[in-house]
N, C-alpha and C positions, 0 to 999 in steps of 0.2 A: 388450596384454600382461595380460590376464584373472587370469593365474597368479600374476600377482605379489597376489593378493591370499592366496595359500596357496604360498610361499614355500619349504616343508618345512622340516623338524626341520636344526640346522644339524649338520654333521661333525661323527662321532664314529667313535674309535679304534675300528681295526679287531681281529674277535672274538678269540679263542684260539684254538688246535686244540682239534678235539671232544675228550671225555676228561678235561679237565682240568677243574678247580674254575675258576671263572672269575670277576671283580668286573668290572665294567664301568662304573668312575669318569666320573663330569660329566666331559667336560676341561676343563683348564683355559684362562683368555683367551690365555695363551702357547700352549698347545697347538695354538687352532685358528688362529689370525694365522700359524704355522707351516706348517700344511695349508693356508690361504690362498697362502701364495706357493708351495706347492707345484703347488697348481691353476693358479696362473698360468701356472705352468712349463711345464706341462701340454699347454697347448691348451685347458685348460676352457673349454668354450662360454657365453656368455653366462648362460642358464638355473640352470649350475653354480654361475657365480660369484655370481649374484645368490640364492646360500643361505647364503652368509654374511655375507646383507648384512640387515638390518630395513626391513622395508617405509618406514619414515619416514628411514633412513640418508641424508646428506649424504655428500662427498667434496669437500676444496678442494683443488686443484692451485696450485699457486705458479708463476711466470713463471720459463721456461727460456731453453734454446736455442732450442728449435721453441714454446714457448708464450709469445707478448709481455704479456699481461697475465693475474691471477690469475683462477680459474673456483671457481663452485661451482658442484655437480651431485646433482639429486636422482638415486631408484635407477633412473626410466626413464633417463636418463641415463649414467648412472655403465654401464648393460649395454648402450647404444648407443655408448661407446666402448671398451668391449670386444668389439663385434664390429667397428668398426673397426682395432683392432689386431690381432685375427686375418688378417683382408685384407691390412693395411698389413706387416705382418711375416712374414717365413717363419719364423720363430723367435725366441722371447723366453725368457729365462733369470733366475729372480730368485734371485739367492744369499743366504742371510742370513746377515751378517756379522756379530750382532750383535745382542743384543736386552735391555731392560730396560722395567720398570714397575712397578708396583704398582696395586689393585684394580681399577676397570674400565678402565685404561689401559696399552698396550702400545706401546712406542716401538722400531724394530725399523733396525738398517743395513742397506742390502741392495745387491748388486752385480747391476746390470743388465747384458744384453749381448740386443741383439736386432740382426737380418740382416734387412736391409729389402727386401720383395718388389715392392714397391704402392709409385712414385714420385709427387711432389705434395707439397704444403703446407709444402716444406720439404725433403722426404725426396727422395733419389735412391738406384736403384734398385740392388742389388747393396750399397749401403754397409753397412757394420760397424759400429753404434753399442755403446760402451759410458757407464755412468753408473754414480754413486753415486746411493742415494735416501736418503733418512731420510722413514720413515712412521711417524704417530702415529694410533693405532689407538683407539677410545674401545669399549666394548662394554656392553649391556645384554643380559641374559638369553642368553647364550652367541652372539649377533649384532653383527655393525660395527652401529655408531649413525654415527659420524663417523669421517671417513678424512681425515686431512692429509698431504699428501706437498709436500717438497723434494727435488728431481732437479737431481742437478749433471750435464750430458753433457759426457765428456771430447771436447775438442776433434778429435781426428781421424776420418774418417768412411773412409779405408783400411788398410791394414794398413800400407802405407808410410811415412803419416802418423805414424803410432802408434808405431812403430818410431824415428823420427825427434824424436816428441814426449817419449818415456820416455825415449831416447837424453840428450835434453837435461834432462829433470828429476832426471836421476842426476848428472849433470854440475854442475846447480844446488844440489843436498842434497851433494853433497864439497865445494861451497865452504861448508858454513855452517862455520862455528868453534865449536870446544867451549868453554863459558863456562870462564871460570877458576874456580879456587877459592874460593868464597863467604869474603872477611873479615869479622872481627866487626862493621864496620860494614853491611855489606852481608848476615847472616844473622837476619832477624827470624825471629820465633818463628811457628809455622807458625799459619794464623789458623784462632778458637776458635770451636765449634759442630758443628752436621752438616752433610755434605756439603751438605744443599740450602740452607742457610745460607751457607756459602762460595760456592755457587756465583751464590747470588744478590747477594752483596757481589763477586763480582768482577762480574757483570754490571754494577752499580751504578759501580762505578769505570771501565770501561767508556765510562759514559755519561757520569760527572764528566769525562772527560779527565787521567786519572791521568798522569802522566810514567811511562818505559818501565820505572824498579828499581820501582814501585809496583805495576806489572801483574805484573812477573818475580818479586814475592816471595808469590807465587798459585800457583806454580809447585814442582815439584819440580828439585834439578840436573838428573837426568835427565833432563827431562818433553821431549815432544816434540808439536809443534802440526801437523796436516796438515787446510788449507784448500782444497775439493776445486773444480773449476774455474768460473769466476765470469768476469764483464767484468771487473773488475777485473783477478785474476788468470787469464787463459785457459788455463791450464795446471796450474792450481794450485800450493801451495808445500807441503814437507815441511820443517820446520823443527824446531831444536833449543831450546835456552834463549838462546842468545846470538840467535840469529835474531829469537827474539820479540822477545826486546826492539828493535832493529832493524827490526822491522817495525812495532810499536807505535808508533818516534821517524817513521817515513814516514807513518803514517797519521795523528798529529799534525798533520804538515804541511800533508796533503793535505786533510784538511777543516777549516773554520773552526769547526763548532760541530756533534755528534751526541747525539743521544737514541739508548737500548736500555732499549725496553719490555720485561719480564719480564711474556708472555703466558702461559707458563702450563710445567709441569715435572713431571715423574713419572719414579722410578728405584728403586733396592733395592740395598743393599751396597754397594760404593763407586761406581758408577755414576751419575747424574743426565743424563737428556737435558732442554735447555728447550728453548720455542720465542720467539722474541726477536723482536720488533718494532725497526726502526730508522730514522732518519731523520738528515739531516745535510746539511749547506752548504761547496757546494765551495770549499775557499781557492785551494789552487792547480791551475792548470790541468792534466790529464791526460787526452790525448788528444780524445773525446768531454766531457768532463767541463770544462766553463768553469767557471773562478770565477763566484760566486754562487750556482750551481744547486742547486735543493732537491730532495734526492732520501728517496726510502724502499723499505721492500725488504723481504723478509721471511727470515730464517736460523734454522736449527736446530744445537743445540749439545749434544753430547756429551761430558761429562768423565769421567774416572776417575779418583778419588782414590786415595792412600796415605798414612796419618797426616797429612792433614788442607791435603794440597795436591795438585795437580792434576799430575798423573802423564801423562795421554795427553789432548788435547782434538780432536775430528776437530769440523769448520765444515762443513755445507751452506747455501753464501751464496746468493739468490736474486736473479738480476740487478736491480738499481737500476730505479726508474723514477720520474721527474717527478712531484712532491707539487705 
């Protein structure tokens, strides 16, 4: 792959019509992370994709469904699994749901949906895969430097499944219950700083093991939590305030002692995505999960604030694995 040592100039917004006065602005790192999943979408070849990549670019992939342990990939890499997903899929779709950062970083949500041509590793042939991803995008001189992806794949792999699966996660979000009315014992003053300040004091509690009104006062009444599918939760949860907390007092239970690393965060206006380091000791037993076991895992976290509490939080949990 000779070429990759002249890479070319990376995307840029297309001209005007002739006639007109025209400026033709640098784009910006949003701009092209944007044309990135466009090209995805695409069918861009290999060659393609590797122009918006820097000859010295990494890519970590985090442990999914189809991947058991985390990978890092130089860019010979990073474009030899892009031509296996060309093979492997008859079509791949990246939606972006979603995007915040600031300077050279762009942290972006994106709905997957690929039809799988090429069975193996995993994959069976004709399945319907859909995912959530969260990608954090790093950039030097208008090029990826670093690419981080968390991929949640929703558990069904037919349209039957899926059907069956959303069936039941509608059914599960009409049970949560609306929290009651906040009393003045129960209405602390919404906590002080900026966003990435709050968001790094709720990680912190977190990790202390806060009890569930201590998490829930992080929260707006409204606020609404949606945990996208994990071993843990396979289906994931869409949940409201009463819910969180509720799920807070289960996860208590279920592990005896957790660590959340705050590895690193980038956002703009009320938004903040981090990326969270975690680890922790199972108390009680759940399924796979025997007391004792020491697990760690890697997740990405999305908040949206409003006057200085957390209004929307979407999780990409990255399955657990043996520390």
């Amino acid at each position: 792959m000779g070429w990759l040592k002249d890479a070319g100039a990376p995307p840029v917004p297309p001209k005007e019509p002739q006639g007109q006065e025209t400026v033709n602005p640098t784009p910006s790192n949003f701009d092209i992370a944007r044309q990135y999943l466009e090209a995805l979408s695409s069918r861009a070849t290999p060659d393609e994709i590797g122009r918006f990549f820097a000859p010295q670019a990494t890519a970590e992939e985090f442990p999914h469904r189809f991947l058991a342990a985390p990978v890092t990939r130089g860019l010979d890499e990073i474009l030899a699994v892009r031509a296996a997903a060309l093979l492997r899929f008859g079509s791949e779709r990246y939606e972006l749901a979603g995007a915040t950062g600031g300077g050279s970083q762009v942290a972006m949500e994106v709905r997957w949906k690929g039809l799988v041509a090429a069975g193996g590793a995993g994959f069976a042939e004709g399945h319907e895969l859909d995912a959530r991803m969260a990608l954090f995008l790093k950039f030097a001189d208008g090029r990826i430097v670093r690419q981080r992806a968390y991929t949640c794949f929703e558990p069904w792999s037919t349209k039957a499944e899926r059907v069956l699966t959303l069936d039941e996660r509608v059914t599960q979000a009409g049970q949560s219950t609306t929290p009651p009315p906040l009393g003045p014992r129960h209405a602390p003053a919404a906590p002080q700083g900026s966003n990435f300040e709050i968001g790094r004091r709720y990680i912190e509690a977190l990790g202390a093991r806060a009890d569930a009104e201590t998490i829930a006062a992080f929260f707006a009444a409204d606020a609404v939590q949606d945990e996208f599918p994990n071993a843990l939760l396979p289906a994931g949860a869409h949940r409201d305030l009463q819910a969180i907390r509720i799920a807070r007092s289960r996860g208590l239970a279920l592990m005896s002692s957790e660590s959340y690393e705050l590895l690193g965060a980038t956002g703009g206006g009320s938004q903040v995505a981090i990326e969270v380091g975690w680890e922790g000791v199972v108390g009680e037993g759940l399924g796979l999960f025997v007391p004792g076991r020491r697990l760690e895992a890697r997740l990405a976290v999305f908040l949206k604030f409003r006057d200085g509490l957390i209004m929307a939080e979407r999780r990409y949990p990255c399955p657990p694995r043996d520390k």
